[in-house]
N, C-alpha and C positions, 0 to 999 in steps of 0.2 A: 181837796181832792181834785183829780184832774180828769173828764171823760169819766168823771163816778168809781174813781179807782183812786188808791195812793199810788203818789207819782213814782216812785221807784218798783211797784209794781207793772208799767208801762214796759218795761226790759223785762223776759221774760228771767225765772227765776233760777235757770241753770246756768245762763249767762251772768245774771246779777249775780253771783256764787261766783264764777270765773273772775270776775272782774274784783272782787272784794279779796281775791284770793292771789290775784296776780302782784307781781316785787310792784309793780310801775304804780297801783292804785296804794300798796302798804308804806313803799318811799315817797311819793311824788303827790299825790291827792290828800292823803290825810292830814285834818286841818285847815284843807284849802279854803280858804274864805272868796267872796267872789272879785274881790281886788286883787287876788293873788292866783288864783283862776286862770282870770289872765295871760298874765305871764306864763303858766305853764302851757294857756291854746298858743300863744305868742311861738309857741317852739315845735308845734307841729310840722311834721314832715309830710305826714299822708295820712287818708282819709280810710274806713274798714272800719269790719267789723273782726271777727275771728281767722285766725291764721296761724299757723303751724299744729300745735300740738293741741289744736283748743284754746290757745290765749290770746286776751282780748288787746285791740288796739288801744294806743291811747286815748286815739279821738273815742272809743269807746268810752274808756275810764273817765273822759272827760265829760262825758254826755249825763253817766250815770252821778259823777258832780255836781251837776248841774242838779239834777233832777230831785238831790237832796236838798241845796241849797235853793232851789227854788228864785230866781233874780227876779228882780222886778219886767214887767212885760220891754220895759221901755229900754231898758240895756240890753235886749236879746235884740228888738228891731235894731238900734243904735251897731251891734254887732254885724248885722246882718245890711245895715246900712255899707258900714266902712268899706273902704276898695282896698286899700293897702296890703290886707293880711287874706290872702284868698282861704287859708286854712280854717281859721279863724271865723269868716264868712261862712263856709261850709257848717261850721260847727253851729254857729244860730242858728241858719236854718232848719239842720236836723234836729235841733230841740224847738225852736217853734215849728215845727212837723206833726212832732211828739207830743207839746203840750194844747196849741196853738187851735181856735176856734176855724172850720170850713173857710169862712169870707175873709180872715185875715193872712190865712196862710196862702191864697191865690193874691190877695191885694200884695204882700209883699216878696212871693217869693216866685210872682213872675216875671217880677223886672231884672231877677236875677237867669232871666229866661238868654241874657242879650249880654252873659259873662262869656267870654270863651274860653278864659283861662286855663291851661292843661292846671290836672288834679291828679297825683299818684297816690292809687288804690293799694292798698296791701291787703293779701286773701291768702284761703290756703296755701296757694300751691306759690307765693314769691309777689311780684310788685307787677301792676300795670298801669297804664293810664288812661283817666278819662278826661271830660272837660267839666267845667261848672253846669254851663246849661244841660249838660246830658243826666248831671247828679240832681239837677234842679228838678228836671223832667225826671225823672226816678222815682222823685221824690213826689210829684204831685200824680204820677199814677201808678206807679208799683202796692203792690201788698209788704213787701219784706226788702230794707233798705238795709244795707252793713249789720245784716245777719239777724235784724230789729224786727217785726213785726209792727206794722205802723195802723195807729187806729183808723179807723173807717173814714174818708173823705167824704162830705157830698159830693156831689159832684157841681160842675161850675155850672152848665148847661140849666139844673135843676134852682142854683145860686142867682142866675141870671132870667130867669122866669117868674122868681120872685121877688125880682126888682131889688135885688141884694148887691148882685154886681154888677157894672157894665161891662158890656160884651169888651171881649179881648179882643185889643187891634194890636197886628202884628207889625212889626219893625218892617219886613217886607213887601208889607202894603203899601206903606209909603213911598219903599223905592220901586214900586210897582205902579200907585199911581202915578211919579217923577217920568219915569216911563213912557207914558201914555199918553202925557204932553208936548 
């Protein structure tokens, strides 16, 4: 159990329905083991939650994949590590988001704070764009990410009072104190 739930209860259950129900989860996900997973994050275009008629994106179908198969912790950082695949990246983070304990989810996914990468969004109403660090940041204070409902965060403030984290130093600090010299 994940946060004292089964983990595919994490997606709420009319979405988890959409997504079981959609061609891309019935051709493309079923069976998907997590070696071949892969391959199918490998082919993402963009990042969403629900769009058009109610149907879910793939990064979705992909997420809820995930969340059956369950990977080891250490191939979602390893995910979330790689630079190559910005899609791909996106995609461990949202599942260590989802599954992922307060102090680990700031330990790694504020270095993804200093991605800039553009990221195209698909939503209702057609395609937009955002960047990595702004999905990043999304992700570490929104309540509902790609139409998800995301569990409760501590917050860092409260993480770092209890000697859990050290404080966040910004990338700007540095070239702020370079600055000053």
């Amino acid at each position: 159990s994940i946060h004292g739930r089964h983990p595919l209860h994490l997606i709420e259950k009319i979405i988890r329905e959409r997504i079981q129900n959609s061609l891309y989860w019935k051709e493309k996900c079923y069976g998907l083991s997590a070696a071949t997973l892969m391959d199918r994050a490998f082919e993402l275009e963009y990042i969403g939650g629900m769009y058009g008629n109610h149907q879910p994106t793939e990064f979705l179908c992909l997420t809820l994949k995930l969340l059956t198969l369950l990977p080891e912790k250490d191939i979602i950082i390893e995910l979330i590590k790689q630079e190559e695949v910005k899609y791909l990246r996106a995609l461990g983070a949202f599942y260590l988001r989802l599954t992922g304990k307060s102090k680990e989810i700031y330990q790694y996914l504020e270095p993804l704070l200093n991605d800039y990468r553009k990221l195209r969004v698909r939503a209702g109403d057609g395609y937009s764009l955002t960047h990595m660090d702004s999905f990043i940041d999304d992700l570490l204070h929104k309540d509902r990410v790609c139409d998800i409902i995301l569990p409760r965060l501590t917050s860092r403030y409260v993480l770092e009072q209890n000697d859990e984290l050290e404080p966040r130093e910004s990338f700007l600090e540095d070239e702020l104190d370079d600055d000053d010299e």
